[in-house]
C-alpha positions in Angstrom: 0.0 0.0 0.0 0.5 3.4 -0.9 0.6 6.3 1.7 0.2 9.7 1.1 0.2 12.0 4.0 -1.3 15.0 2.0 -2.5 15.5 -0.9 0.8 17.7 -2.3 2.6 14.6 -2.1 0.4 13.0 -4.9 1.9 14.6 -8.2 0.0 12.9 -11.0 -3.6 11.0 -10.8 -4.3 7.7 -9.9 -5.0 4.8 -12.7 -9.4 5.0 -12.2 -9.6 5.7 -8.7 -12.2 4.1 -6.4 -12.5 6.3 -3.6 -14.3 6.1 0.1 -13.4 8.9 2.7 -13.6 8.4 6.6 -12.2 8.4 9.9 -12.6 4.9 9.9 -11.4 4.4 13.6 -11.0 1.0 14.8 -11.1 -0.3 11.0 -14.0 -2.1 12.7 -16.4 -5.3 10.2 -18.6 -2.1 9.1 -15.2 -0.7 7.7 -14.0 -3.5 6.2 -17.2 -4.2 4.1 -16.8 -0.8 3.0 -13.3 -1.4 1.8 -14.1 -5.0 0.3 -16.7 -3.1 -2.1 -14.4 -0.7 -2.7 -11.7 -3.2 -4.0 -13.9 -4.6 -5.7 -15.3 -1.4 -7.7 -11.7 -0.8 -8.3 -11.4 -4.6 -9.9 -14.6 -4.2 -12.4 -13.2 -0.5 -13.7 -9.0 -1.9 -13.7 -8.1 0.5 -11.3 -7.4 1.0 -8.0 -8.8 1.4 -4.5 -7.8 4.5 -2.5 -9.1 5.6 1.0 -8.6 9.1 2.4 -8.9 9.6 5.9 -8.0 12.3 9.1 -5.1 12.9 11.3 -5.7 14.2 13.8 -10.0 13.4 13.7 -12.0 15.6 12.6 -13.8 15.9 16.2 -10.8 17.0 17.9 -10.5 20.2 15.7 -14.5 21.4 14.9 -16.8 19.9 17.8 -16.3 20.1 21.8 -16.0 16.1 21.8 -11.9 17.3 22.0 -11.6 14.3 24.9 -12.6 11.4 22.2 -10.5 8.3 23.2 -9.4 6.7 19.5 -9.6 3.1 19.4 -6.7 3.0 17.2 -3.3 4.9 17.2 -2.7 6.0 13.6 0.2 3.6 13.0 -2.5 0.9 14.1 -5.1 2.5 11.4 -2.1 2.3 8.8 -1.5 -1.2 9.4 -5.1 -2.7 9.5 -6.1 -0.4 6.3 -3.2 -2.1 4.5 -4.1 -5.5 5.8 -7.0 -4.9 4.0 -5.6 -4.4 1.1 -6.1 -1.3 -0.3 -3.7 -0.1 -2.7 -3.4 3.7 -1.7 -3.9 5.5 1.6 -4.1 9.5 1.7 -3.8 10.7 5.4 -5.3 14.3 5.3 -3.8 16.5 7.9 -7.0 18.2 9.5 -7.0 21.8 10.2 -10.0 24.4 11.2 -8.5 26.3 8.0 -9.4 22.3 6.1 -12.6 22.4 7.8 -13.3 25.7 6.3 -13.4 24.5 2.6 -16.5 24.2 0.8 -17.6 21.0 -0.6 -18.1 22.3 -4.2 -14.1 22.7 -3.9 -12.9 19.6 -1.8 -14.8 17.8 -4.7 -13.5 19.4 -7.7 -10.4 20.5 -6.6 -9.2 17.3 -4.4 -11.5 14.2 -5.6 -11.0 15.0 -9.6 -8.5 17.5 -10.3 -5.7 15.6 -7.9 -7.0 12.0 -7.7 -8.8 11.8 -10.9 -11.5 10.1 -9.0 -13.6 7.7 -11.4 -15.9 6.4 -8.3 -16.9 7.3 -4.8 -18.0 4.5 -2.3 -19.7 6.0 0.8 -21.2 4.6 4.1 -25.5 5.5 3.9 -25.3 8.2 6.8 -21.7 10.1 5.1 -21.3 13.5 5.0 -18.3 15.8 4.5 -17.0 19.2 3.9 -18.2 22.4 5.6 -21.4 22.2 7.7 -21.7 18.5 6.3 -23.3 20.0 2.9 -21.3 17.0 1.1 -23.8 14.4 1.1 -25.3 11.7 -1.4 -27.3 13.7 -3.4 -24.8 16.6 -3.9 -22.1 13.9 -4.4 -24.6 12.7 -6.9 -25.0 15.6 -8.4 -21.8 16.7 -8.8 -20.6 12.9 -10.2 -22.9 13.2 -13.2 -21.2 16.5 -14.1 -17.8 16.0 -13.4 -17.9 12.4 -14.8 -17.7 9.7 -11.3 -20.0 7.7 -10.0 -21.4 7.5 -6.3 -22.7 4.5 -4.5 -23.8 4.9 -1.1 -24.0 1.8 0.8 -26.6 0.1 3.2 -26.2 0.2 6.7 -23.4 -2.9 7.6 -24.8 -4.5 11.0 -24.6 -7.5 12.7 -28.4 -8.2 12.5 -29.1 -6.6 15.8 -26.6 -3.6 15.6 -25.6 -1.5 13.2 -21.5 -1.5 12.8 -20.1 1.8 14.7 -17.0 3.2 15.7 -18.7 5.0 18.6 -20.4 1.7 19.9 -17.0 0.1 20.1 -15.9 2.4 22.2 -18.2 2.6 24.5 -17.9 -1.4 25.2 -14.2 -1.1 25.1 -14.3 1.4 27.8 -17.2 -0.3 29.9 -14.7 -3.8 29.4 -17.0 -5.3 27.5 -13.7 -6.9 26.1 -15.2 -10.4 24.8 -18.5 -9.0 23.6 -17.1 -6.3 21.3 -15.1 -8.9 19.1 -18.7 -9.4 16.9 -18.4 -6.0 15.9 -14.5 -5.3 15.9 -13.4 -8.3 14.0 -10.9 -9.0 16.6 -9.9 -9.0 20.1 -8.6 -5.4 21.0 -5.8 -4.8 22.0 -2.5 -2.3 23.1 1.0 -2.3 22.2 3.6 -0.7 24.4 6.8 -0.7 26.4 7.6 -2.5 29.7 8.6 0.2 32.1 9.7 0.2 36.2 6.8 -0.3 38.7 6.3 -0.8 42.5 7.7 -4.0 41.8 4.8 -5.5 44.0 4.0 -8.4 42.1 7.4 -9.9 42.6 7.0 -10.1 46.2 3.2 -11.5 46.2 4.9 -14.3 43.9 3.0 -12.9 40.5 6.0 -10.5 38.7 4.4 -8.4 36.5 5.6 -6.0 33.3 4.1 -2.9 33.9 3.0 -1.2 30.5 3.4 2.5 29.2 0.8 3.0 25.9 0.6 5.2 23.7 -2.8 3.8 23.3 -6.0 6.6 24.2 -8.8 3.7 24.7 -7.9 1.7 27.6 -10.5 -0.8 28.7 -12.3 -0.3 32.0 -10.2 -1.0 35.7 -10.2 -4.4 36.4 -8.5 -7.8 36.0 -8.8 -9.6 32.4 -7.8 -12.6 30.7 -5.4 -12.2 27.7 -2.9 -12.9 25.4 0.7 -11.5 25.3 2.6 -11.6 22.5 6.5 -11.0 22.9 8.4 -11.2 19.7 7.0 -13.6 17.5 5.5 -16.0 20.0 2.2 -15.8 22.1 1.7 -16.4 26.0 -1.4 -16.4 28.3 -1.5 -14.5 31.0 -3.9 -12.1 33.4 -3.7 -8.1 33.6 -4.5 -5.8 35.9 -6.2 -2.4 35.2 -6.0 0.2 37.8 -4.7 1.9 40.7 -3.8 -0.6 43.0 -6.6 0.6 45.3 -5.2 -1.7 48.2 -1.7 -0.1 48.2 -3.5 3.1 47.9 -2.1 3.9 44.4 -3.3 7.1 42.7 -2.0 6.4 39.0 -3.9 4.1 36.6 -0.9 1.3 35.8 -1.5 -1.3 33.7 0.0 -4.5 34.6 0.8 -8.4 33.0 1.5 -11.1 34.4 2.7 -13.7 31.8 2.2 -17.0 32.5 5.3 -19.4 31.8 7.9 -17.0 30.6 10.9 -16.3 32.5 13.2 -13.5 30.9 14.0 -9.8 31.3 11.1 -7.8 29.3 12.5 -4.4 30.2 12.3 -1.5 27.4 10.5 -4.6 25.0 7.6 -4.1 23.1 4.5 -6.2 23.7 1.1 -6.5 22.7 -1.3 -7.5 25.0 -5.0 -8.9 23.3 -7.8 -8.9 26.1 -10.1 -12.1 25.7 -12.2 -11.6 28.9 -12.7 -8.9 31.6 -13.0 -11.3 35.0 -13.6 -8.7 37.6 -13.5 -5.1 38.4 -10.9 -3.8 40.6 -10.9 -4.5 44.2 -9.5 -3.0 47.8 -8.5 -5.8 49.9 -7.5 -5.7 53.8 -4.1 -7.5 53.3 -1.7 -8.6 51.1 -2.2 -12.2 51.6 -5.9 -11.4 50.8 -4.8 -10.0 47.4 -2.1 -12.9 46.8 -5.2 -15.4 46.9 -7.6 -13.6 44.8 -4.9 -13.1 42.3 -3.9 -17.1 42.4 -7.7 -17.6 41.9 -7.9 -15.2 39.1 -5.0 -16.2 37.2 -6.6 -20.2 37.8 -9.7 -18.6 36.1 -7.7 -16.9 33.4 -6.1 -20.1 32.3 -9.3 -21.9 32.2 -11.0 -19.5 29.7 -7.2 -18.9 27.3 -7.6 -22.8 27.5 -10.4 -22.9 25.2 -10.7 -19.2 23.9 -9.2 -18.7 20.4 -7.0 -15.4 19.7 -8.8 -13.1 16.9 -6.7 -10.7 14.7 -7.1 -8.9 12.0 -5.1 -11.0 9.8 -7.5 -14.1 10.3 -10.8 -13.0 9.3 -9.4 -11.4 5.8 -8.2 -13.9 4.0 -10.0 -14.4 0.4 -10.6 -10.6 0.6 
């Protein structure tokens, strides 16, 4: 895949561009329909499939909602997008002074006088530009002149819920970590970098890497099942959101402990995939009370990663 950061980095059009345009945060199933119909648009015309989105989105810059927690970094969006295979990604970097420009001009200017767009594929409720004037029917409207076509599509849902990036986070953040997989695709998950912590855990018997993420979405405090992966090679292990409420911790940590490994993970890079949310986060009286809930909750943890399957993108594409 192609990626394009703005749009003066593109210096001639695109062979018959099939185009979509979206923030398309979490690259969620809804997403991914959207971008098998545009591949395959691109296939019946011989040419080529082309998403645009945002960095940084589009709320942070024109609506209050400047707090919105992302459910992907943008190195995450790069990397699912191209799993998807899409042959060209332009990243749009968005600006009030962006926000400002008409519609009228985005589409003549940007869509066919620098893509060469030959078809735009858009989600049923899309709108874009200034004031959201840039919907279907001016899209419509303004394809039959300037020679591309538009085809809006249904709403994508999974029979009971319509596909949403603002759904998905909502059950990230409430933990609703094995639920959300039917509509995300796969398990979530975080990357980061094992860091010093109280180095607690060693002395309750459970060492644990403590985490720093670059990650906004964080699931909700508490202790889940999930799946580590160091390197190239997967472990099970349980994780613990929170503040360590019975050492009377103030800072949200967010802790693994990897089951069967035994190595030095400081300054590595993990990713940690959360299967199952257990428990919320508890104050115990002691110590020794919290060394036997955790022995019971890792027991748990290896009971479900026993028979619990790991998701990723890279499974549920494959024919696409």
């Amino acid at each position: 895949m192609i990626v394009y950061r703005s749009f003066s980095e593109i210096t001639a059009q695109l062979r018959n561009p099939v185009v979509t345009i979206g923030n398309f945060d979490g690259v969620h199933l809804g997403h991914r329909e959207i971008f098998r119909r545009l591949k395959q648009s691109a296939r019946e015309i011989g040419g080529v499939s082309v998403v645009i989105t945002f960095d940084p989105h589009p709320l942070r810059v024109v609506t209050s909602e400047k707090n919105i927690r992302l459910i992907n970094t943008l190195e995450e969006k790069i990397t699912l997008i191209e799993a998807s295979g899409v042959d060209y990604l332009i990243i749009i970097p968005f600006s009030t002074e962006f926000a400002s420009i008409p519609s009228a001009e985005f589409i003549e200017k940007y869509l066919v006088g620098i893509i060469g767009t030959k078809k735009l594929v858009i989600g049923y409720d899309y709108a874009f530009g200034r004031n959201r004037e840039g919907g279907f029917e001016m899209l419509r409207s303004f394809g039959s002149r300037l020679g591309f076509h538009v085809e809006e599509l249904a709403p994508i849902n999974s029979g009971e819920m319509i596909y949403s990036s603002s759904l998905i986070r909502g059950m990230i953040a409430a933990g609703e970590v094995s639920e959300v997989v039917r509509y995300l695709g796969r398990h979530y998950s975080l990357g980061g970098r094992v860091v010093h912590g109280a180095h607690r855990g060693k002395s309750l018997g459970f060492p644990t890497a403590n985490i720093r993420t670059d990650k906004e979405l964080i699931p909700a405090d508490g202790v889940y099942a999930v799946k580590v992966k160091i390197d190239d090679k997967l472990f099970d292990g349980a994780c613990n959101i929170g503040n360590n409420p019975t050492f009377g911790g103030s800072e949200v940590s967010i802790e693994a402990f990897i089951f069967d490994f035994d190595g030095e993970l400081y300054d590595q890079e993990l990713r940690v995939y959360f299967i199952a949310r257990l428990r919320g986060e508890r104050k115990f009286s002691s110590a020794d009370e919290l060394k036997t809930a955790i022995a019971a909750d890792v027991a748990e943890c290896r009971r479900i990663l026993a028979t619990t399957p790991l998701v990723v993108y890279s499974e549920y594409l494959e024919g696409i």
